[in-house]
Structures are given as structure tokens and as C-alpha cells.
Residue frames relative to the residue before (quaternion, step in Angstrom):
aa qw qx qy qz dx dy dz
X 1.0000 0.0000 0.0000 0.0000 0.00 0.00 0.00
X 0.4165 -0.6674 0.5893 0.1839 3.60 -1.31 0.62
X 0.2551 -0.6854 0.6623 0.1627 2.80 -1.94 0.49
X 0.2233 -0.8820 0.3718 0.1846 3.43 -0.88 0.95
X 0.4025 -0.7096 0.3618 0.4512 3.78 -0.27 0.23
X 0.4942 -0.5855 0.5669 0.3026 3.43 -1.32 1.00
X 0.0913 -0.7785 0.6206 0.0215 4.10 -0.77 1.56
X 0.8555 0.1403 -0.1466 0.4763 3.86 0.91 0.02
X 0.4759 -0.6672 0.4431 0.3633 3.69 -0.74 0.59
X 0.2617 -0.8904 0.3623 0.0863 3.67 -0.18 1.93
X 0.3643 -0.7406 0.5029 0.2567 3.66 -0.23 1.16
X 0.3323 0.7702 -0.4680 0.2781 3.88 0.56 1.11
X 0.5266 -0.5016 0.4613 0.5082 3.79 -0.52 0.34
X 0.7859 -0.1797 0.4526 0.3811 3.36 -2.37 -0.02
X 0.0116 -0.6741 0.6839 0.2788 3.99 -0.34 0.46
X 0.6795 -0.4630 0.4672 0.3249 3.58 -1.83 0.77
X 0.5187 -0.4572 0.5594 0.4572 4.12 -1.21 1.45
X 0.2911 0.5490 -0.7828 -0.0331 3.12 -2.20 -0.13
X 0.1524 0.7975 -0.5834 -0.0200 2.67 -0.94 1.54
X 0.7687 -0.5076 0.1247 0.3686 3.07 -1.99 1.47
X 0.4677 -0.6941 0.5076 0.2042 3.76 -1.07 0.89
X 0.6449 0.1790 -0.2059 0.7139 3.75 1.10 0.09
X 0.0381 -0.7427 0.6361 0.2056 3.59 -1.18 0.48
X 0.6701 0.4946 -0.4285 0.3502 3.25 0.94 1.00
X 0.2805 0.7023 -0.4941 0.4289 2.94 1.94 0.88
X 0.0866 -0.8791 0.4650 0.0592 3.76 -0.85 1.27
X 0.4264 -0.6055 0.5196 0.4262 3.67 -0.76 0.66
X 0.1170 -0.6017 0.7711 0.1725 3.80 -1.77 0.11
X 0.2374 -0.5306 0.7938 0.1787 2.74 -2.00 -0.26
X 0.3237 -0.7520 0.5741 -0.0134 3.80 -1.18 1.59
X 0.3386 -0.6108 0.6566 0.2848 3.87 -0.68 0.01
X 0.1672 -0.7638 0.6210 0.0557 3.79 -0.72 1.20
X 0.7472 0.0876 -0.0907 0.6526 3.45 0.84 -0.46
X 0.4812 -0.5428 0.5625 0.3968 3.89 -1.55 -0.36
X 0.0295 -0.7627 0.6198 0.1825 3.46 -0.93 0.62
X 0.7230 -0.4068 0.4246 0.3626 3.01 -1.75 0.55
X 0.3122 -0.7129 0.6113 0.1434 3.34 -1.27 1.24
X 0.4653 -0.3163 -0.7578 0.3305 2.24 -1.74 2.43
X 0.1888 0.6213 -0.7597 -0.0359 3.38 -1.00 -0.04
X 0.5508 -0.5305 0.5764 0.2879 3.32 -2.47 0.56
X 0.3692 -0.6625 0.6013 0.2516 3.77 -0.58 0.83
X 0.2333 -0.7971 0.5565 0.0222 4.02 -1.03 1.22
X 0.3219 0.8159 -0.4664 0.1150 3.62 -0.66 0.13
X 0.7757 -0.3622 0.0446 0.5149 3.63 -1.01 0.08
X 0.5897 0.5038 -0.3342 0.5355 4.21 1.28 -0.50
X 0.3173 -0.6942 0.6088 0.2162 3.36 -1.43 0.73
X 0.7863 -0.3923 0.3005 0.3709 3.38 -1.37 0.58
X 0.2901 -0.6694 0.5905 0.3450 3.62 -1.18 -0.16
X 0.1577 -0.6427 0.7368 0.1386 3.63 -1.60 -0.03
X 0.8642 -0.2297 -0.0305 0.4466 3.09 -1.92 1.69
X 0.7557 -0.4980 0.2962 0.3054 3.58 -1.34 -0.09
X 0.6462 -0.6161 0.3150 0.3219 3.78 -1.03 -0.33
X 0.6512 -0.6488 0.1657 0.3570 3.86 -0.14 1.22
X 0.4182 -0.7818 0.1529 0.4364 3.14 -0.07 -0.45
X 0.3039 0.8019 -0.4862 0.1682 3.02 0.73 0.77
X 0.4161 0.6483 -0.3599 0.5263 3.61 1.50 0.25
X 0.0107 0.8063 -0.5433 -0.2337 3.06 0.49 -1.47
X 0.6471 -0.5931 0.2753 0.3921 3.59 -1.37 0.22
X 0.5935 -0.6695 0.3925 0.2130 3.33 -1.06 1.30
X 0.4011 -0.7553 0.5091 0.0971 3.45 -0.01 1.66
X 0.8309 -0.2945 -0.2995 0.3649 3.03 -0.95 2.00
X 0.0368 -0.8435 0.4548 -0.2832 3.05 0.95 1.39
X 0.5054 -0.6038 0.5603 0.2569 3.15 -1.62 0.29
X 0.3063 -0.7815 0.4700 0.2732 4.13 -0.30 1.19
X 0.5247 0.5142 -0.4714 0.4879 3.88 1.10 0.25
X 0.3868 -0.6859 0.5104 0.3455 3.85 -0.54 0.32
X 0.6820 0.5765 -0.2170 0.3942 3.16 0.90 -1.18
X 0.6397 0.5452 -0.2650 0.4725 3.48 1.19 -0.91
X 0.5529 0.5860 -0.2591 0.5328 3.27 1.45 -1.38
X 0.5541 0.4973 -0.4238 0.5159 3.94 0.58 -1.15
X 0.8588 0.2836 -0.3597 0.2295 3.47 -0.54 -1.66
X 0.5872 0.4576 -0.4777 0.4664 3.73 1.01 -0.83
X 0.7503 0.3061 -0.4707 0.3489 3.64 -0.26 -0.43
X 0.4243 0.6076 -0.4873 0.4619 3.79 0.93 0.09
X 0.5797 0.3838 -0.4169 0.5855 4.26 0.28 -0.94
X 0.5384 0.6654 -0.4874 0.1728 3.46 0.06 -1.24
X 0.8046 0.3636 0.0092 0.4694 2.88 0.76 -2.78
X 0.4894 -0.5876 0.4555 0.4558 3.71 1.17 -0.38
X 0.7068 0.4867 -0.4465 0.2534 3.17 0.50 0.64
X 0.5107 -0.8086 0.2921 -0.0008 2.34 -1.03 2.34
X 0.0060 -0.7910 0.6118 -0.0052 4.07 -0.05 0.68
X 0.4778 -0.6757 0.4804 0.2904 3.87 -1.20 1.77
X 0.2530 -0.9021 0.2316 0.2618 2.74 -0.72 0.06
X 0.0790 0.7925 -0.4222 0.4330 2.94 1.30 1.88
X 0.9317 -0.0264 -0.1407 0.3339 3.21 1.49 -0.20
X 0.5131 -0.7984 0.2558 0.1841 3.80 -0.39 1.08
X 0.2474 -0.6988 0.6154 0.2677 3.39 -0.87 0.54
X 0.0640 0.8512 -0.4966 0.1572 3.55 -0.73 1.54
X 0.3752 -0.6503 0.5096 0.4203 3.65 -0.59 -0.63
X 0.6619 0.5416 -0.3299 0.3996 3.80 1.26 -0.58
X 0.7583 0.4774 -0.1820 0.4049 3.07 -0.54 0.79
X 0.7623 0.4459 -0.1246 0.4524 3.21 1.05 -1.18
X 0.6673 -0.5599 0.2844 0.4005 3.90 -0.99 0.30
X 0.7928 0.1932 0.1619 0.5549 3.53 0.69 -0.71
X 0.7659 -0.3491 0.2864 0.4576 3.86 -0.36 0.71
X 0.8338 -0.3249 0.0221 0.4458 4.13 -0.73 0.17
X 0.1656 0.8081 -0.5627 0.0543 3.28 -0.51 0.75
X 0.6620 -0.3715 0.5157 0.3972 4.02 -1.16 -0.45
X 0.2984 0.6719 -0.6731 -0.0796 3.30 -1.00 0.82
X 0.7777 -0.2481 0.4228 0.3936 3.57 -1.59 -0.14
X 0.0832 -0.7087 0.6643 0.2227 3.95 -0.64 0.28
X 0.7712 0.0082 0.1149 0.6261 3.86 1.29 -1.45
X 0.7391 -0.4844 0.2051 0.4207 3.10 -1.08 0.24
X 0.1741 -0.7369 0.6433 0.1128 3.56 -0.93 0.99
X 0.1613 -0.7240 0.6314 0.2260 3.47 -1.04 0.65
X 0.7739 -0.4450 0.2657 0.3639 3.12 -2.14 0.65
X 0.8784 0.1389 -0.1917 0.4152 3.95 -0.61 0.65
X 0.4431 0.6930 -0.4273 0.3753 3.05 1.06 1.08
X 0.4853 -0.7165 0.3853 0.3206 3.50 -0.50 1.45
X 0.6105 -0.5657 0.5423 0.1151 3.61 -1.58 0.84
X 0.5907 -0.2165 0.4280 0.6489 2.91 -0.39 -2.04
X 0.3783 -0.6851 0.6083 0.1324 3.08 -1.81 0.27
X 0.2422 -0.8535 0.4524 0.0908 3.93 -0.18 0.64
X 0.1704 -0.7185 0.6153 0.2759 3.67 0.17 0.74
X 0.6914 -0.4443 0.4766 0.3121 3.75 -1.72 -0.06
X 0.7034 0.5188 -0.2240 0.4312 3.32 1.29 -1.65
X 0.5982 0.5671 -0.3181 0.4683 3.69 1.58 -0.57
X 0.6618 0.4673 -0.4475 0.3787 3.84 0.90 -0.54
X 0.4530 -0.6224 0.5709 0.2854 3.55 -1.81 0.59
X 0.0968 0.7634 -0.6328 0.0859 3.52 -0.66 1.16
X 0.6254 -0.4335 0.4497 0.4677 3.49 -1.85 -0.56
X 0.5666 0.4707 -0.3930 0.5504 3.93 1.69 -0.50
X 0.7939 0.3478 -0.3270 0.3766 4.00 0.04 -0.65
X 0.1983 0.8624 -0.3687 0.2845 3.60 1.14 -0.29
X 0.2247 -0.7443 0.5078 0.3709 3.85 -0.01 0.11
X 0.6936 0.4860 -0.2571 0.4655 3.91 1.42 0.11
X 0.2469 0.8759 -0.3808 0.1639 3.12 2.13 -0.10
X 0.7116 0.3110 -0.3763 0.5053 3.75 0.68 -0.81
X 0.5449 0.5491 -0.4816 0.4120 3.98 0.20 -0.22
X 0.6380 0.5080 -0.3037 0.4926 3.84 1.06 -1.18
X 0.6946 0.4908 -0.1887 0.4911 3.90 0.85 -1.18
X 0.5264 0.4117 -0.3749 0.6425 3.85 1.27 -0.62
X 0.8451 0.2186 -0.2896 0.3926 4.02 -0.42 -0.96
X 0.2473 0.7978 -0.5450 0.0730 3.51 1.30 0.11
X 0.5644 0.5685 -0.3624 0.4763 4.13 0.59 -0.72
X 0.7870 0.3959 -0.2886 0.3748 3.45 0.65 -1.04
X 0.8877 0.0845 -0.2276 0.3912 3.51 1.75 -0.01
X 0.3259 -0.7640 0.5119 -0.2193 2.27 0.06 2.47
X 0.2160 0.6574 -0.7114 0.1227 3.83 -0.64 0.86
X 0.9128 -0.1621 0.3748 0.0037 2.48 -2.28 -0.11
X 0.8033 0.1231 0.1253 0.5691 2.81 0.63 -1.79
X 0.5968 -0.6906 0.2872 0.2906 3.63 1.34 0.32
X 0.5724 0.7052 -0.1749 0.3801 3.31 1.74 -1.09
X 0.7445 0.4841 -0.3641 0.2808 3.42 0.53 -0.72
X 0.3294 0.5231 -0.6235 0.4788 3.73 0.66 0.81
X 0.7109 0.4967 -0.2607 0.4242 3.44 -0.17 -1.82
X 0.6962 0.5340 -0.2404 0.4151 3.73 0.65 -1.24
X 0.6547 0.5106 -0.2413 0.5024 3.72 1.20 -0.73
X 0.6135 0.5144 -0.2531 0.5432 3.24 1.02 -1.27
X 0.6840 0.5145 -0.3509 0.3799 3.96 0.73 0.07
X 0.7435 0.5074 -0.0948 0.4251 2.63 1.53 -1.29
X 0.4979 0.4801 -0.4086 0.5955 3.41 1.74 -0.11
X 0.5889 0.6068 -0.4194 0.3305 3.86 0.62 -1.35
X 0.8531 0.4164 -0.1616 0.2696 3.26 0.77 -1.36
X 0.7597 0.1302 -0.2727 0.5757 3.25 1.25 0.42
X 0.2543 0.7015 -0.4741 0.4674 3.25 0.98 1.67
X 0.2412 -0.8660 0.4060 0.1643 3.62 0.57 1.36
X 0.7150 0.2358 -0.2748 0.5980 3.53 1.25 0.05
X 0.0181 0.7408 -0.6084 0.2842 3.57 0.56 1.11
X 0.4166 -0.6601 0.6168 0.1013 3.65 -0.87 0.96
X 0.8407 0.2681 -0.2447 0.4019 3.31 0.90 -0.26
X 0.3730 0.8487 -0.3420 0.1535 3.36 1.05 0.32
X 0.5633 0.5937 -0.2903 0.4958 3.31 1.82 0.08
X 0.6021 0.3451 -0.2991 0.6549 3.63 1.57 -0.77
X 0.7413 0.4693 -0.4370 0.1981 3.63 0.63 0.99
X 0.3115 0.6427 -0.4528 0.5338 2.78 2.37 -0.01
X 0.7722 0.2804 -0.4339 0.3700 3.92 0.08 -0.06
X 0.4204 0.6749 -0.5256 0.3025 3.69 0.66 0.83
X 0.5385 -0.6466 0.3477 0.4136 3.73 -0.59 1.01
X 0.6260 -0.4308 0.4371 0.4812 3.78 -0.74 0.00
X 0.2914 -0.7455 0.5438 0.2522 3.81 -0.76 0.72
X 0.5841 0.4327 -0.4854 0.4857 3.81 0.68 0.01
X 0.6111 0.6041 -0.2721 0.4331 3.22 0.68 -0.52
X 0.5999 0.5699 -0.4388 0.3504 4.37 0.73 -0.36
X 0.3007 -0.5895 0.7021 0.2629 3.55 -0.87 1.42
X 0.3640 0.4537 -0.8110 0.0628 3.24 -1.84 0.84
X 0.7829 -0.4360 0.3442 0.2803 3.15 -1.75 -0.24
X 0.3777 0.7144 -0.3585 0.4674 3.64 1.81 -0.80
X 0.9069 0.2891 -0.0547 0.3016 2.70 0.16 -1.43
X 0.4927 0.5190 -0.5628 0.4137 3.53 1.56 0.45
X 0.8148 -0.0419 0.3748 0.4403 3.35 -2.20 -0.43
X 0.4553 -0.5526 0.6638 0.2161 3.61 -1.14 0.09
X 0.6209 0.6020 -0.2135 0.4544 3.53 0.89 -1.18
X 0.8199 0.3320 -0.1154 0.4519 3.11 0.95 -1.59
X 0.4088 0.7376 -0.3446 0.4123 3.25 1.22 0.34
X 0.7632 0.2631 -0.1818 0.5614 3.40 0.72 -1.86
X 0.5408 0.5286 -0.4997 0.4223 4.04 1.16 -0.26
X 0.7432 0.4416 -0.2749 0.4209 4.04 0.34 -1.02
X 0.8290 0.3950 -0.0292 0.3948 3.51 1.11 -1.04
X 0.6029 0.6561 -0.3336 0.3078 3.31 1.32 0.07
X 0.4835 0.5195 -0.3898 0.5868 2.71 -1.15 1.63
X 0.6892 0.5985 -0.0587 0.4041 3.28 0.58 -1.48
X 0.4183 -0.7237 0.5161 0.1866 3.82 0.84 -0.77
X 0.3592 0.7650 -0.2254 0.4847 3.13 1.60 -0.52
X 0.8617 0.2292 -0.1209 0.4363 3.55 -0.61 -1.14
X 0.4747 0.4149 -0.4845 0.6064 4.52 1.53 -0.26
X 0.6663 0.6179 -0.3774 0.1786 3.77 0.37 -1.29
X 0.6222 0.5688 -0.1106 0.5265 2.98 1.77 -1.85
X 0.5753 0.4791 -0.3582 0.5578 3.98 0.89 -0.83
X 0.7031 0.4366 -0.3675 0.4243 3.82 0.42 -0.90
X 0.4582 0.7194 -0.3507 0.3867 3.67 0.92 -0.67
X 0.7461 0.5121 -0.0687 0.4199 2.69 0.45 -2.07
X 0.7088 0.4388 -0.3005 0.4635 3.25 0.10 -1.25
X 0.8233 0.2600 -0.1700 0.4750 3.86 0.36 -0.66
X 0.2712 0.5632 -0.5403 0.5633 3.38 1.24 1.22
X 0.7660 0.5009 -0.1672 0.3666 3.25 0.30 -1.86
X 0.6950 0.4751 -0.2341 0.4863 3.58 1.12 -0.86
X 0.5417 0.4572 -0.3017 0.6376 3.69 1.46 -1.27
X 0.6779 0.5586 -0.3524 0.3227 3.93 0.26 -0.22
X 0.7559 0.4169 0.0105 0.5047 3.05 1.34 -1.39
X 0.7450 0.5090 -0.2206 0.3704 3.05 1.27 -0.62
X 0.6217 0.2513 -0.0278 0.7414 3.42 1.69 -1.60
X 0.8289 0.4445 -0.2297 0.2502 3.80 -0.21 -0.78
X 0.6796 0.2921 -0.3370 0.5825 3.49 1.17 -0.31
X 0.5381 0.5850 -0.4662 0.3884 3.83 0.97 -0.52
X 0.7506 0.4189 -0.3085 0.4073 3.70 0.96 -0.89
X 0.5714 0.4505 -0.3616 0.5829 3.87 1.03 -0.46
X 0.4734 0.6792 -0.3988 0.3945 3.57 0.85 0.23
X 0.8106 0.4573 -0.0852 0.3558 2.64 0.96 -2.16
X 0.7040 0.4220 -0.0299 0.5705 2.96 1.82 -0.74
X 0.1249 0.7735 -0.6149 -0.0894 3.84 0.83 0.58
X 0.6262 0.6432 -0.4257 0.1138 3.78 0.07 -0.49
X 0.5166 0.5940 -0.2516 0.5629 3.24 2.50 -0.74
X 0.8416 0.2690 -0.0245 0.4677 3.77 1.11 -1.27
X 0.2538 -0.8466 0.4405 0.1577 3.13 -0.13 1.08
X 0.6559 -0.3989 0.3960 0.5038 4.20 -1.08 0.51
X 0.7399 0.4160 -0.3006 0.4350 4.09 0.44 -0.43
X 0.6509 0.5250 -0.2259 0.4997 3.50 1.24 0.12
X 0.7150 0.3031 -0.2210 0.5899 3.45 1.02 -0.53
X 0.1220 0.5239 -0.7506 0.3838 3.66 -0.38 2.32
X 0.3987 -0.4430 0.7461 0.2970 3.25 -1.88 0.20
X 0.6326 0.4923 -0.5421 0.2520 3.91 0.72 -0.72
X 0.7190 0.5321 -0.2322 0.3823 3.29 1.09 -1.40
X 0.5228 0.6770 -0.2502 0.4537 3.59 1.48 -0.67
X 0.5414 0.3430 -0.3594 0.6783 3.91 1.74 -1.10
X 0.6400 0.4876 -0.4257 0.4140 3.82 -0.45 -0.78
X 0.7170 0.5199 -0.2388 0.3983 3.80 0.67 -0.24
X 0.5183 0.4907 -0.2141 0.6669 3.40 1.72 -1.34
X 0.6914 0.3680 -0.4109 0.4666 3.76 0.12 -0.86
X 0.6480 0.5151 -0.3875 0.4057 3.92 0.52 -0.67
X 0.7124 0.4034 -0.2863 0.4977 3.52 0.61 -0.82
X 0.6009 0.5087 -0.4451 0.4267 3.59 1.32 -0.36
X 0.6684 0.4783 -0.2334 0.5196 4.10 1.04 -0.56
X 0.8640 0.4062 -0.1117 0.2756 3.69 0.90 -0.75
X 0.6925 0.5547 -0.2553 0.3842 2.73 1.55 -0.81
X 0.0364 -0.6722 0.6917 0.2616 3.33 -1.17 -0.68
X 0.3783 -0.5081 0.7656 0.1118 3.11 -2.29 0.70
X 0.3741 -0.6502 0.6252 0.2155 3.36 -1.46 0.86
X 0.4089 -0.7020 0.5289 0.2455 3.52 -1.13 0.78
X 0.6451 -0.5587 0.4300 0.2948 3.33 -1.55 1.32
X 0.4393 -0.6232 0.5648 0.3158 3.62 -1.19 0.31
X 0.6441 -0.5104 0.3388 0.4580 3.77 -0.77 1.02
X 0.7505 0.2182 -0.3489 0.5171 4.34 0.11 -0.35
X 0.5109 0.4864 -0.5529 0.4435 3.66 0.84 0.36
X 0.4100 0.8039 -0.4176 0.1064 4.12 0.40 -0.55
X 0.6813 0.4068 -0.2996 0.5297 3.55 1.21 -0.38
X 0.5682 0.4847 -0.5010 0.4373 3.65 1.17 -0.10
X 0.6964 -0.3592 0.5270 0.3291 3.46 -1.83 0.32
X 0.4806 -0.7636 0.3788 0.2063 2.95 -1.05 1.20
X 0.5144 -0.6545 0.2713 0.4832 4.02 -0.73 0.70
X 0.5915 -0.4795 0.4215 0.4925 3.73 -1.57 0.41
X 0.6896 -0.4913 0.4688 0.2515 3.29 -1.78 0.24
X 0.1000 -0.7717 0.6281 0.0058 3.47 -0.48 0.35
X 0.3019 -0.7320 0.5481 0.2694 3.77 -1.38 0.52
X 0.1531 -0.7785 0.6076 0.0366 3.60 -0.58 0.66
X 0.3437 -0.7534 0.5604 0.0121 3.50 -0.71 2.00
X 0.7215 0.3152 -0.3496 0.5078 3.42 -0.60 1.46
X 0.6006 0.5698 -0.2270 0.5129 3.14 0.93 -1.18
X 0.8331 0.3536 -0.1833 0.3838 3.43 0.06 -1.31
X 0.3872 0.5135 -0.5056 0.5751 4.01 1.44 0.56
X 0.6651 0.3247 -0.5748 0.3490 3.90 -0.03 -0.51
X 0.8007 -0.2746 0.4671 0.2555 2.90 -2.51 0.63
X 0.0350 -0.6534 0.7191 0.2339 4.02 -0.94 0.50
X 0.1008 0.7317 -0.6421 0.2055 3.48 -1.22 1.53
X 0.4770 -0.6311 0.4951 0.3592 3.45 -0.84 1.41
X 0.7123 0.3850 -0.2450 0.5334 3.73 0.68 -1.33
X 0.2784 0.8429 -0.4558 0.0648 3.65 0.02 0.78
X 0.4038 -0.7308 0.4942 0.2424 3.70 -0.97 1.16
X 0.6722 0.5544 -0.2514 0.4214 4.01 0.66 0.34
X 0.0860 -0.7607 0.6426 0.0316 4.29 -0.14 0.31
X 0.1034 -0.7857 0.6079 0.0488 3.35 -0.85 0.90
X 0.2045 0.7847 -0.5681 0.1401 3.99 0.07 0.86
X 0.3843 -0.7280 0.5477 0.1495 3.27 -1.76 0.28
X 0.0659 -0.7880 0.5691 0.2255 3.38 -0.91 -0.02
X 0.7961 -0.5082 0.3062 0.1191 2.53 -1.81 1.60
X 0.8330 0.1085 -0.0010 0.5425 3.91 1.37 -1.27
């Protein structure tokens, strides 16, 4: 089964917790076709650009190569990458991405993703506080577990993930529409649906922000530091989970339940998002 990437902020109730029944059940990533050797490897995640802002900061006794920093803390987590192909800047569309080293044929495995390696509201180092106040954040858009669990990660100086974040693109730095001019919106986009779609966004960011998401990093300053709690840094986040994530897909007698929360998946989210893609990203179940 696939995972699919989450491409708009969904105006759906709170989907129902489910968490994974085996955490040693791992996502992969398959070769669907051969690409051309170097080539950029393409699949259901879009590329990254330059590096993350600083509100992380630099990953104390760390490696000063991201990439190096990535692969050693990959062995760490078990995730397991062939080794046919590299996580580089050469080659690829847009700042770090996956490319081909030799020739990969069609159904050959990539990388492998343990469970315990993805960033969720369940793997979080605050994961049971998020699952205890879970009633109290109820939203809209479904996100604000996952959305906390970033915002603590990222200026948590012992965060487990702070190497698979040196390869996030700079957040001031994401081209979406949110984040243009207002002006330049209804001039580039009119017509289009676009620029009401983008105002609705907004407006129920700002309210999901204010209403459930700073009251609780309030309640709790010891999880969220005084550099974490912005609506700027809070939009620059919603747009990230809108390009990066992904949401496992219900099993056929699960269909009438609410779909599952997003989750980030390290490795995954460097391939190329392309309709014609050379890369399947699925999971297995055991």
C-alpha cells in the first residue's frame, strides 16, 4: 500500500488517533521504472531547497556536512538506504535530494523507514502529553498535534531528529502563495480560485493558531520556547506539512473512518514530486 502526500490544508474534522500496531512495521521506497544513471530519483515527496532557518540551530557535536550528519544519524535510527543511491545536492532539481549512483532496476528497494524513525504526534518526545490533551486540540484541519510535535522537536536541543532537519529547505524561504503580497495574489491568480482559497487558509490558521495552539505552548512554556510561539513561524510550518507530509491510506473496511493524521517520513520526503515518477513509496502492514 502507498502513502500519499498531503497537497492542501483539508477543512475536515480532528481525524480519530490510530496508532501503528507494530512499530517495527517500515515504510520503503521501490524503483517503478530504471532511471538514467546520475539521475534525480522522483516519487510521491517533492524535492527540498537550501537548508533549515534557524530556529533549530546547529546540532551540537554534530557533523558540519548535513548530509553526513543525515547518513550517521540514519544507521543510528535503522534507516536503511541501498546503496545504489545518494542523498546529495549534485544532480538533483533543487537543493538535497536522492539521486541514482548506478543502474537501479524497476522493483528494487531504496531505503527502508523503520516506524520509530517517522516524526509524528505518537513518536514526538511529547507524544503522551499530545494523546492526554488530544480533546483539547481539536481543529479543523486535524494538524495541530503533528504541528506541535514540530514545534517542540525544533527547538529541543536533544531532539532525535535534528539531523533529518538540517536537510529541510529554509522556512523563510517556501515559494507558496500564503506567503506572497495579497496584491500579488489577486494580480497573478485571478480567476483561478486561488487567492479566496489562500484568504480562507489564512484566516483559519490565524484562528487555529490563536485559539488552540499558542494557548497550549503557553500552558506549557518548558516544551516551547519564546522563539517558537509566532503565527509567522506557525504559517511556514502549515505550508511544510502541506508539501511534505504524507498520511497513510485506510485499509479497504477502514473507508468510512476519517482519514489517518499526517506524519513526516525522513528519506521519503527528498524524492522529486512527479506525476511521471521513477520511485513508489508503500508500507507494510507487518
Amino acid at each position: 500500500m502507498r502513502l500519499r502526500p498531503l497537497r492542501s490544508l483539508p477543512r475536515v474534522p480532528r481525524p480519530s488517533p490510530l496508532v501503528p500496531t507494530s512499530t517495527q512495521s517500515p515504510f520503503c521506497a521501490r524503483a517503478s521504472r530504471s532511471p538514467a544513471v546520475p539521475s534525480g530519483l522522483s516519487g510521491a515527496g517533492p524535492g527540498h531547497c537550501a537548508h533549515l532557518s534557524q530556529v533549530a540551530g546547529p546540532v551540537d557535536g554534530g557533523d558540519p556536512d548535513p548530509v553526513v550528519g543525515f547518513l550517521n544519524w540514519c544507521r543510528r535510527v535503522g534507516l536503511e538506504l541501498s546503496p545504489k543511491v545518494a542523498v546529495s545536492r549534485q544532480g538533483t532539481v533543487a537543493g538535497y535530494g536522492m539521486v541514482a549512483r548506478e543502474s537501479v532496476q524497476a522493483g528494487e528497494l531504496l531505503f527502508v523507514v523503520p516506524r520509530a524513525a517517522l516524526l509524528s504526534q505518537y513518536t514526538c518526545s511529547i507524544g503522551g502529553l499530545l494523546e492526554r490533551e488530544r480533546g483539547a486540540l481539536q481543529s479543523q484541519s486535524g494538524w495541530v498535534p503533528l504541528l506541535l510535535a514540530l514545534l517542540h522537536e525544533l527547538q529541543a536541543p536533544a531532539s532525535r531528529w535534528r539531523p533529518y532537519f538540517a536537510l529541510w529547505p529554509e522556512l523563510g524561504r517556501l515559494e507558496h502563495p500564503m506567503f506572497w503580497p495579497e496584491e500579488q495574489r489577486r494580480c497573478l491568480l485571478q480567476g483561478t480560485g486561488v487567492p479566496e482559497a489562500v484568504e480562507k487558509d489564512l484566516a483559519n490558521i490565524r484562528s487555529e493558531y490563536h485559539s488552540i495552539v499558542l494557548p497550549f505552548m503557553e500552558a506549557h512554556p518548558d516544551l516551547f520556547s519564546l522563539r517558537v510561539r509566532s503565527l509567522e513561524l506557525y504559517h511556514q510550518l502549515v505550508a511544510l506539512v502541506m508539501a511534505y507530509s504524507f498520511q497513510e491510506p485506510l485499509e479497504e473496511e477502514e473507508d468510512e473512518k476519517e482519514p489517518n493524521s499526517p506524519v513526516m517520513v525522513p528519506a521519503a520526503d527528498i524524492l522529486n514530486h512527479l506525476a511521471n515518477h521513477n520511485a513508489n513509496l508503500e508500507y507494510s502492514a507487518g
